[in-house]
N, C-alpha and C positions, 0 to 999 in steps of 0.2 A: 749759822746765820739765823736760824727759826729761833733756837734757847734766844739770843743775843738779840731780837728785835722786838722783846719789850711786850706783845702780844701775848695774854696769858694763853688762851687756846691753843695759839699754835707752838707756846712754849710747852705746853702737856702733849700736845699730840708727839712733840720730837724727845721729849724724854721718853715717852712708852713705846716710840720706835727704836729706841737708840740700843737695846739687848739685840733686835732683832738685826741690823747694820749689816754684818758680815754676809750674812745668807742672805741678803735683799744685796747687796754687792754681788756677791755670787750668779746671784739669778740674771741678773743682767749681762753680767760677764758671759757664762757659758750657754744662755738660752736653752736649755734641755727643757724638751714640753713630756705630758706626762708620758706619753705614748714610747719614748728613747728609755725612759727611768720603767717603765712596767713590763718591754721587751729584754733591757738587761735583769732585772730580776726572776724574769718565769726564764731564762738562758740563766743565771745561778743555780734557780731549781732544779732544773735537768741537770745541772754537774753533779751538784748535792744527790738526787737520786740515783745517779750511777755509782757515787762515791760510796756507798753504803757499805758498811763495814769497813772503810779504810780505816786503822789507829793514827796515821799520821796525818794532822791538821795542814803541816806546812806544803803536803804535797795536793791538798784538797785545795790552798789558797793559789797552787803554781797553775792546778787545774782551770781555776778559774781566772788568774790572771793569761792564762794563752788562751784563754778562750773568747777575751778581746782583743780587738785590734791595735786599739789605743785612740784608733781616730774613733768620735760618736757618730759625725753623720757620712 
């Protein structure tokens, strides 16, 4: 509707959102604030450092998918 009403401004400002679309869809979809996304990352870490020395990647990725629940909050 912004590109199609004719408006130059608001026709630049929706073309130079429109790469970003998916992940602004996203964002509203699953509201993860920073604090969910920086607590599952330092819980990666600690897999990662226990994992040290393991050769097998797929059993590091199973580490860390049972190491969520599935549910975020």
């Amino acid at each position: 509707m912004a590109i199609s009403s004719g408006i130059e401004a608001l026709d630049r400002f929706a073309r130079k959102l429109a790469p970003y679309l998916e992940g602004i869809l996203c964002s509203a979809r699953h509201r993860l604030n920073t604090n969910v996304l920086v607590g599952m990352n330092n819980r990666i870490k600690v897999i990662k450092r226990m994992a040290y020395g393991w050769r097998d990647t797929a059993n590091f990725f199973l580490k860390i998918r049972a190491g969520f629940s599935g549910k975020v909050r």
